[in-house]
N, C-alpha and C positions, 0 to 999 in steps of 0.2 A: 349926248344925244337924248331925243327924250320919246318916252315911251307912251301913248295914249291911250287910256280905255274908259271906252262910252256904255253910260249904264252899268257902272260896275260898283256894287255897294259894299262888298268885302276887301277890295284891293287882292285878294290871291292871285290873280292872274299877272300884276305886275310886281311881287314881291321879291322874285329870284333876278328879276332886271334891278331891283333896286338895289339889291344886295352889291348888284355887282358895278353899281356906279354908276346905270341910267337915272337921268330924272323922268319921274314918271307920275303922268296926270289921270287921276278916274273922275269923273264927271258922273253926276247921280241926282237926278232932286231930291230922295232922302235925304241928302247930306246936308246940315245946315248953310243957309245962303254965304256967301263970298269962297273965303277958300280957309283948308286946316290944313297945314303941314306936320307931316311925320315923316322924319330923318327927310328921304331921298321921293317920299310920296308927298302931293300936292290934292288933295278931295275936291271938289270942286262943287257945288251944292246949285246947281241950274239944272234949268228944263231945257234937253237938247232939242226942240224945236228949233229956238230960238238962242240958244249957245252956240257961237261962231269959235272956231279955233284958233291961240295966238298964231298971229302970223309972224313970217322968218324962225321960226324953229326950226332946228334940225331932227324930224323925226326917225327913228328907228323902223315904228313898225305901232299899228294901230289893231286896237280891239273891240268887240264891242257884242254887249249880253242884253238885246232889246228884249223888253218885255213880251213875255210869252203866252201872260193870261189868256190872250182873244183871240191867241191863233193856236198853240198848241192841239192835237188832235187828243189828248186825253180828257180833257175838256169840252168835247162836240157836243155833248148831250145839253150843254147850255149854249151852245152856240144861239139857237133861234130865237130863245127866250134874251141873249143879251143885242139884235138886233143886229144891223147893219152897222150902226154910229161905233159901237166896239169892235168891230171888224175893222174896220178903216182906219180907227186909232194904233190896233196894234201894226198895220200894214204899213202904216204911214211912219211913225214911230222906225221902224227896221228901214223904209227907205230916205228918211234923215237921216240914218247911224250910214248905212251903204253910201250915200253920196258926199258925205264927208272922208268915208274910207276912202273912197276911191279920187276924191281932190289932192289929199294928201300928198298921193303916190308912190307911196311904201308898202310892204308887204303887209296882207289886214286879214282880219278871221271876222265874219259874223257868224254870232252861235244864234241855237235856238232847238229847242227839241224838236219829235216830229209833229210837224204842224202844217201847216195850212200851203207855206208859202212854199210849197211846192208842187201846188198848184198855182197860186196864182201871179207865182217870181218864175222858180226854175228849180230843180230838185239839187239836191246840196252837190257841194263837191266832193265831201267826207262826211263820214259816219263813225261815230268813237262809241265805248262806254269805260266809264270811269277806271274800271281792272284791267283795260288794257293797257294802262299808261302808273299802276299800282308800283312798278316795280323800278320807276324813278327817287319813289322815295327810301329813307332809309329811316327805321325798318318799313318794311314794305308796307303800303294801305291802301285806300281806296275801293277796296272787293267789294265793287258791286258795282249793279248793273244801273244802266240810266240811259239809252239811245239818245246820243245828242247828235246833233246837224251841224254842219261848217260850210259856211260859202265863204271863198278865199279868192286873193289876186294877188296883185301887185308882186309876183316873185314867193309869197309864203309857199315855205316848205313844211311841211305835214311830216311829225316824226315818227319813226320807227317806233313798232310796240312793243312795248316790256312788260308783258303779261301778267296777274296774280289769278289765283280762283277767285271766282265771284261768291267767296264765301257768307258773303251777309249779304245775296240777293238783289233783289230791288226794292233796297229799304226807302227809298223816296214816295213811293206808292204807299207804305205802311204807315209812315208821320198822320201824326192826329191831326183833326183839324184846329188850328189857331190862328192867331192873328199875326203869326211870322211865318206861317210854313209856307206860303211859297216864297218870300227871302230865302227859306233854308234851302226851299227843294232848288233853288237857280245858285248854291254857291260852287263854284268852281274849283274842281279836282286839284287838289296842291300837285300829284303826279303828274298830271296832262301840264299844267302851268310850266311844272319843272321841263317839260320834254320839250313844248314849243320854244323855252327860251335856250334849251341846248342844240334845239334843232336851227334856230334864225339870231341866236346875236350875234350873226358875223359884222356887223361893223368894228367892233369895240374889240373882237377875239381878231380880225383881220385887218388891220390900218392899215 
């Protein structure tokens, strides 16, 4: 079966599917144009505007980390100053990612911090921060804090929290300013990764 995640420029989120024998595609423009394989992951280096999904795959279960620059709410203060045209890019952007979710028709997560689109979509379905899902890993990480959003369908089950202290705060606010930090601030919780795929790979744990 295969595992798909849209806008994903680290692979964490499908790493513990791939371990365990999904094939699994992340789709990202960063990523150099055609495609790079590693082991069981497939990169896929397109603009999901226009990136259609192969068809007849057997999918598991779809994800997807649309870009947050122009809607996240920690950001408002430039909201006015980046205009309308940036609003609708990142709006429009998360409703490509959503309407491929939901074509699919597998169980699907879109992330995103708090932000905008819940005003102008629908307020999440869940709410996490990274220490809550810290104690998936072994030894335990993740401590710390980061309010992320999840809008889910298709059947996605939302896992159980295995809590740490949020001993290192909300070190994603504290990052200098460079020209990676928001790649760094959007990478994705190895802990939460680990929970969703213990929480939903029933196909391949249930023939």
């Amino acid at each position: 079966m295969v595992v798909l995640s849209l806008c994903d420029r680290t692979g964490v989120m499908v790493r513990p599917w791939a371990d365990a024998g999904y094939e699994c595609v992340c789709v990202d423009w960063q990523y150099p144009a055609g495609e790079t394989i590693d082991g069981n992951i497939t990169f896929v280096g397109a603009d999901l505007h226009t990136w259609i999904p192969p068809y007849g795959e057997d999918y598991a279960i779809v994800f997807a980390f649309t870009d947050c620059t122009n809607l996240s709410v920690s950001g408002a203060r430039w909201f006015k100053s980046k205009g309308l045209t940036a609003l609708n890019q990142g709006a429009n952007l998360f409703g490509r990612a959503k309407s491929i979710c939901e074509a699919i028709g597998v169980p699907y997560l879109l992330e995103n911090p708090v932000s905008t689109l819940a005003s102008y979509y629908r307020k999440p379905d869940y709410t996490f921060n990274p220490c809550d899902y810290g104690g998936y890993l072994n030894p335990n990480g993740d401590a710390y804090t980061k309010k992320t959003c999840l809008w889910t369908g298709g059947g996605f089950l939302m896992p159980e929290s295995k809590g740490v202290e949020p001993v290192e705060g909300s070190k994603m606010h504290l990052m200098p300013p460079g020209e990676d930090r928001a790649n760094l601030r959007s990478v994705t919780p190895a802990g939460f990764a680990r929970a969703v795929f213990e929480a939903n790979n029933i196909p391949l744990s249930n023939p």
